[in-house]
C-alpha positions in Angstrom: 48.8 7.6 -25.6 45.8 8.1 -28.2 41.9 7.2 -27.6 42.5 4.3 -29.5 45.4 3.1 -28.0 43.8 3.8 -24.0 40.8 1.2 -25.0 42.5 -1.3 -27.1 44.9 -2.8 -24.2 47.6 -5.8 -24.6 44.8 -8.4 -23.3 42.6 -6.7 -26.2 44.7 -8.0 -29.2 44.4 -11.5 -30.9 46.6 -12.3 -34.0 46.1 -15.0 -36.8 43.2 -16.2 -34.9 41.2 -19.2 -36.7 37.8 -18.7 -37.7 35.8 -20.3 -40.3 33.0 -17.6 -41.0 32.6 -13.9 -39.5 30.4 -15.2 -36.7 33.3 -16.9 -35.4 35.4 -13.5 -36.3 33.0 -11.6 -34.3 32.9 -14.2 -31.6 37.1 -13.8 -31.3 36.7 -10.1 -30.9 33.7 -10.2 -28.9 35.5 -13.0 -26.2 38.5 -10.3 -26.0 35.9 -7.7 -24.8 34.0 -10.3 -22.4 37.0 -11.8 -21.2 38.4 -7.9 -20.2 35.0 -7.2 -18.1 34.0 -4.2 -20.7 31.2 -6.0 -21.5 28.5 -8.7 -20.2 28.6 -12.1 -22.0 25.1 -11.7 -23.9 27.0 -8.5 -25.8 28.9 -10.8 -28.1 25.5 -12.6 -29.7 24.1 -8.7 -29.4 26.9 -7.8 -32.0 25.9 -10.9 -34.3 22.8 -10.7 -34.1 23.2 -6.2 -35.6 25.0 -8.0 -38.5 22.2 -10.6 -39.1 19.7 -7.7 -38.3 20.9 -4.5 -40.9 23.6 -6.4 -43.2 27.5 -5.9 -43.4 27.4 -2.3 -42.8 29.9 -3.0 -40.2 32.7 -3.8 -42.5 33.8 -0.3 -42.9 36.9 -0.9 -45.4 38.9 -3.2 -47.8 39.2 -6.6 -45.0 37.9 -4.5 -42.0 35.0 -5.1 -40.0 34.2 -3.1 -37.3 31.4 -4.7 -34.9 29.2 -3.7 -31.7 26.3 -3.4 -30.1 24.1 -1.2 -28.5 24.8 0.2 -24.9 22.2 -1.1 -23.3 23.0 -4.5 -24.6 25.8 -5.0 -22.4 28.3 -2.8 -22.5 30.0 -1.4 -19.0 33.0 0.2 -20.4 34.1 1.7 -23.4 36.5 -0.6 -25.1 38.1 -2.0 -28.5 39.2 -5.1 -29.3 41.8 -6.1 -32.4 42.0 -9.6 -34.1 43.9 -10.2 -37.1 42.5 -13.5 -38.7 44.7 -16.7 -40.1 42.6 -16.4 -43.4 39.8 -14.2 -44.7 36.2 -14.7 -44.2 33.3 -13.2 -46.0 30.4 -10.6 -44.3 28.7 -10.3 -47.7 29.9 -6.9 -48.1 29.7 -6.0 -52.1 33.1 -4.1 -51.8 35.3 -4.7 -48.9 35.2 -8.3 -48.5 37.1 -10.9 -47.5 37.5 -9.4 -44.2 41.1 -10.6 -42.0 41.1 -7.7 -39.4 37.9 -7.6 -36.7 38.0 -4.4 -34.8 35.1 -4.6 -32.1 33.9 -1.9 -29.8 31.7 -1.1 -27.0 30.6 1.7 -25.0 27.9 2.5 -22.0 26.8 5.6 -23.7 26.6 6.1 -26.9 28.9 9.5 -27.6 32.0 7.8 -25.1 34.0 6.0 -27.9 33.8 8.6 -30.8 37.1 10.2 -30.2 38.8 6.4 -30.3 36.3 6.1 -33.7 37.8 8.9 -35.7 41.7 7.5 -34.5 40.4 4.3 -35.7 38.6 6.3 -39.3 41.9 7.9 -39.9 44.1 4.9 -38.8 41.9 3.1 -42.2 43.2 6.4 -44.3 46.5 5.0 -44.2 46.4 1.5 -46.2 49.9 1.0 -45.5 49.6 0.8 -41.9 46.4 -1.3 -42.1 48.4 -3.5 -43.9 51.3 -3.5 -41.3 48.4 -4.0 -38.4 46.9 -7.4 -40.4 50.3 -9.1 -41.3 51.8 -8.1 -37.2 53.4 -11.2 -35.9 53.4 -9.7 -32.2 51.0 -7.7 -29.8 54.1 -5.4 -29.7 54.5 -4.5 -33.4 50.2 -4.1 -33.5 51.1 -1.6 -30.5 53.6 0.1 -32.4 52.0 0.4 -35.5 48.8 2.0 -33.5 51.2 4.7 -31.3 53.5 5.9 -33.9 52.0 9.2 -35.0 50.0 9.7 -38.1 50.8 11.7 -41.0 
């Protein structure tokens, strides 16, 4: 077991989910995090509302965006959530739009999810496996995929 894998749980993953714009992306991830009891409902609009605040920083590579909020906005745990989405949606990022993978995170304090970070930094290294991760057909293969060593 990995950082990564330790906050990003079975219950945590959502394939091929439907969403029309990334505040219904976000929303997907953010549910998966709410629905776990990581983090308080008002942390999902928290995570929205940093994208509407400072921009599409948060998409962090080609089709990945990586949401959150701060601490104190709701956050009990440190946890991830993964959703692949059905089609690709648009943060208004210059370079690394459409986005079709939403990786969202949360954490009481703000050093607890850095190690589970840099998996998830090197884990966007590898295209090929980030490619594997957004066309998964099963929480199993997503699983796979995230446990099989990196090299």
């Amino acid at each position: 077991m990995s950082a990564l894998t330790d906050m990003l749980s079975r219950n945590m993953i959502a394939l091929k989910v439907d969403a029309r714009d990334w505040k219904e992306a976000v929303r997907a991830a953010g549910k998966l995090l709410v629905d776990s009891g990581c983090v308080e409902p008002q942390y999902v609009p928290a995570m929205i509302r940093m994208v509407e605040e400072i921009g599409s920083y948060i998409v962090i590579a080609p089709g990945v965006a990586l949401p959150h909020a701060r601490p104190e906005e709701g956050a009990k745990k440190a946890c991830m959530s993964l959703v692949t989405l059905d089609r690709a949606v648009s943060f208004g990022h210059q370079d690394y739009d459409p986005v079709t993978m939403v990786i969202a995170f949360a954490a009481p304090e703000k050093e607890g999810h850095l190690e589970a970070l840099k998996e998830v930094a090197r884990l966007l290294e590898h295209t090929d496996r980030v490619s594997r991760l957004k066309g998964a057909s099963s929480v199993d293969e997503v699983l796979e995929i995230l446990e099989r060593p990196q090299g």
